[in-house]
N, C-alpha and C positions, 0 to 999 in steps of 0.2 A: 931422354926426357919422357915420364910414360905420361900417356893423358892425363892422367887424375892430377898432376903435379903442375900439368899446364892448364888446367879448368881451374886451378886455387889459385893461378895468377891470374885472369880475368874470364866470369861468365858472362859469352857470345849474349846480344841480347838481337831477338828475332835471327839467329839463327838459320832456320829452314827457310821463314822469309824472302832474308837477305839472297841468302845464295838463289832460291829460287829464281830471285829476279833478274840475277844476271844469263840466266835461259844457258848455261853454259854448253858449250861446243867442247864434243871429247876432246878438239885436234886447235881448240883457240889458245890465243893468247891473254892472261888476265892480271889485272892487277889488286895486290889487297894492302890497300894504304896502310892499314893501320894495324899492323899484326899483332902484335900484345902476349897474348898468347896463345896464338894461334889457332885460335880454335873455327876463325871463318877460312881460315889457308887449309885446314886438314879437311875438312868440307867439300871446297873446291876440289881440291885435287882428289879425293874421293870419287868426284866424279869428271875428272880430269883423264882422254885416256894416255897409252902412252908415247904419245905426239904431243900432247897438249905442254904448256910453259903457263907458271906461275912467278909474277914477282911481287915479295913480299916487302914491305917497306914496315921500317924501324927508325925514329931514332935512340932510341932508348937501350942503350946496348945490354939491360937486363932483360931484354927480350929474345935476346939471341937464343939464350937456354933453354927455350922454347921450339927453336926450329928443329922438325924433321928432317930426318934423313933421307932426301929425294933427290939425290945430286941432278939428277936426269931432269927431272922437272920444275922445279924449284930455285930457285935464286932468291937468298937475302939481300936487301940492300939495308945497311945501313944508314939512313939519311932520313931527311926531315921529306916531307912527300909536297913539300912545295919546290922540290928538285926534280920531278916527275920527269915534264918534257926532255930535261939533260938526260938522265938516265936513261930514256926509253932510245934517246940517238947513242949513248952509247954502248946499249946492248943490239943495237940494230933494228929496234922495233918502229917501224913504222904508222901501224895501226894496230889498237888494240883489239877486243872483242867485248870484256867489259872491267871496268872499274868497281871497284869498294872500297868505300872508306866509311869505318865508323869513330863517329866522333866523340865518343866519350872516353872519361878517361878511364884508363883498367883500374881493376878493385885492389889490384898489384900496389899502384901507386896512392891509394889513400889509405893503404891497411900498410904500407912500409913506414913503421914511427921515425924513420931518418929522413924522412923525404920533404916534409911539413907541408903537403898538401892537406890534409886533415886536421882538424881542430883536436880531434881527441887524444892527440900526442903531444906531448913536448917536444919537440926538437928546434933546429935549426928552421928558419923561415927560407927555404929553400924556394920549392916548386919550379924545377925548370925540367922539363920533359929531357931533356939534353943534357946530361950532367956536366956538359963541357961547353953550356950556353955562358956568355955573361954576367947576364942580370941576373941576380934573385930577389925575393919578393922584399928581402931585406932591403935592399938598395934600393926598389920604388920606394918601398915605406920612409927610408931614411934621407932619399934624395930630393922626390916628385914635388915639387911648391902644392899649396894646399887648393890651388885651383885646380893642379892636375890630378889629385889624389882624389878631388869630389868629381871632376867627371868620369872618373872609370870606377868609382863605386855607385858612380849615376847608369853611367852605359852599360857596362858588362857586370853591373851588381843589381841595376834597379832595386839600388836602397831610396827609401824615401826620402832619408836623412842623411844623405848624402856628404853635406856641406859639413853639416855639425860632425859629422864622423871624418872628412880631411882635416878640419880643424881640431879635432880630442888628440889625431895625429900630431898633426908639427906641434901643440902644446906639450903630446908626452914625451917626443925627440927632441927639445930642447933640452929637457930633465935628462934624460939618458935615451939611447937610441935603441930601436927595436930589431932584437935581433932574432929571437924566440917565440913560438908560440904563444907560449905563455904571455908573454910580452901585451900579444893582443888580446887575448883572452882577458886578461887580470885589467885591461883597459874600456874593452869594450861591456863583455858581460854585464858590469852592476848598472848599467847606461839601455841594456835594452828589456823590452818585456820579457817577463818570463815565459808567456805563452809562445812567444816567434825566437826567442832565445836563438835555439838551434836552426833553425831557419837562415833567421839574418846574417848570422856566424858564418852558413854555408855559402849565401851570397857575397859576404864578403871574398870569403878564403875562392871564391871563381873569378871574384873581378879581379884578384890579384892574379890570380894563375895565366888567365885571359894575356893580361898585361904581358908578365911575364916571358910568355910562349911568344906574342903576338901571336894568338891562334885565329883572330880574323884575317889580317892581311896574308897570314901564309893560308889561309883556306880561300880569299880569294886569288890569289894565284894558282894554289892548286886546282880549281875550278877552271878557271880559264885553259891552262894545261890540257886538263879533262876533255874540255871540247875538242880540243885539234886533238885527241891524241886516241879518240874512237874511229872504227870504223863505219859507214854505215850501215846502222841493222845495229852497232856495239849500245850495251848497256852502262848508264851511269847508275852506283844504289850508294847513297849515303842515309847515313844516320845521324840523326843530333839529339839533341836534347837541352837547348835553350833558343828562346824564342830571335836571338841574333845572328844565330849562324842559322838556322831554322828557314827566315826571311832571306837570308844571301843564297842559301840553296832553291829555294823556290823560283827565286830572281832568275838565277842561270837556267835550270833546265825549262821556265818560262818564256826566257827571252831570250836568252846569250848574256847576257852583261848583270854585273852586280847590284846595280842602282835599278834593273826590272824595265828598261827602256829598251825598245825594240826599234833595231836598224830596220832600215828597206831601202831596197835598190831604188831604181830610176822609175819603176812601173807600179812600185808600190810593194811589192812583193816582201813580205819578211823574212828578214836571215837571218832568223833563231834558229842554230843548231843543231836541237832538243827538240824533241817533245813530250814532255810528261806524261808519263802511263799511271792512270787515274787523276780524277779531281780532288780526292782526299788522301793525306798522307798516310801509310799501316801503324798502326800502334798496338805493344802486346797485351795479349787477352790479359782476363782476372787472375788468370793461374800462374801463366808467366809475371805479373806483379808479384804476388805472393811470393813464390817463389826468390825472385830476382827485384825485391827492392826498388834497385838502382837502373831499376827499366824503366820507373813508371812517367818518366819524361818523354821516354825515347819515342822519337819519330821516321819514319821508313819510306825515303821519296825514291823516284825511278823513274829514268828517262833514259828516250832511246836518241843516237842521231840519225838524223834524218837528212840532214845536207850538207853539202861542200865548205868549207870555209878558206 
């Protein structure tokens, strides 16, 4: 697989950033949740020397054609990275050095017209990260009562109109069921402004994906994971790019816990795990926007652990 062919499946966003923050150790061990295409794994291990261990996590097994040839250093896992913990017992790794995971999705899978992450295709109403997940976006559409259809275009869409758009739903699957793109497109379209057209399109096609994946609760498991599964001095670096997972991150490397509540022992003392390196999260310059679009959400937290759990 040569580079150029792996940067057309997904471009790293904050890049030098990212890696910088995980401070890496020729001779650590690290993980990179979110491989894609590799482009934050070839990074690492670039400055990985040859003692160091990378594990790369996938589930997408069109990312495979992506991974380098590093038998020495390197390990793909196939799996969802809210299997982290299991994995890391049974590669034997008991502490890491540092963690990465970025959370957006590769450009791979909104520029694939088969995959129906994207509005700009027709296809199938897919979107599951997993080709070999259950649900697709079809089934919430065709299945979810219209109370549940308006709170996940409330929560993971922040549509204003939420309610009216569960309800245009179960009115147009009565009529026939939404299977296609098109489906929603040819339903919603004439119903929203033209100016936020594409916009709300885009919020919609996340709260379904969201749904879909369940990319909150596997990101707060893999977060809790995260903790136990630094060293410390190991670095945590995620990346997101909407203000929900955004907030669940901050939570954790603020406090320990998802909900931002902070434990303390008998004397008072807090056992938050983390401690956030910096008060403000990194976001890419003007140029990297240009450039890369699909950066101009991205956000870049970083913590270190600091105590026992």
């Amino acid at each position: 697989m040569t580079i150029h062919a792996a940067s057309a499946y997904h471009v790293p966003v904050l890049l030098q950033s990212s890696v910088d923050a995980l401070c890496i150790k020729p001779s650590g061990i690290y993980f990179d949740l979110t491989f894609g295409g590799g482009g934050h794994s070839r990074e690492i291990l670039r400055r990985l020397g040859p003692d160091g261990k990378l594990f790369a996590f996938d589930q997408d097994a069109d990312a495979f054609q992506n991974v380098p040839h590093d038998d020495q250093r390197l390990v793909f896992v196939h799996s969802n990275f809210r299997h982290l913990a299991r994995w890391a017992r049974y590669y034997g790794v008991a502490e890491a050095d540092g963690v990465l995971a970025d959370l957006g999705v590769s450009s791979h899978h909104f520029d694939d017209a088969t995959r129906g992450f994207s509005f700009r295709f027709d296809s199938v109403l897919d979107m599951r990260m997993n080709k070999g997940g259950e649900k697709t976006a079809a089934d919430v559409l065709n299945t979810y009562s219209e109370e549940q259809l308006s709170r996940i275009f409330s929560l993971y869409g922040e549509l204003p109109r939420a309610r009216q758009m569960a309800r245009a739903v179960v009115k147009a699957r009565d009529v026939k069921p939404l299977h296609f793109v098109s489906d929603l497109t040819s339903l919603f379209v004439p119903l929203l402004p033209r100016s936020r057209e594409k916009k709300e399109m885009a919020k919609l096609f996340q709260a379904l994906r969201i749904e879909v994946n369940k990319e909150m609760s596997v990101l707060a498991e893999m977060l809790s994971a995260t903790a136990k599964s630094l060293r410390v001095g190991g670095r945590l670096v995620v990346l997101t790019y909407h203000s929900l997972e955004d907030r669940m991150v901050k939570n954790v490397m603020r406090s320990g816990s998802i909900d931002g509540r902070v434990e303390q022992d008998l004397y008072g003392h807090n056992l938050a795990p983390l401690r956030m390196i910096g008060n403000k999260p990194i976001v890419p310059n003007e140029e990297e926007q240009l450039a890369n679009p699909r950066s101009r959400s991205a956000k870049l937290r970083v913590a270190e652990r600091i105590a026992s759990i």
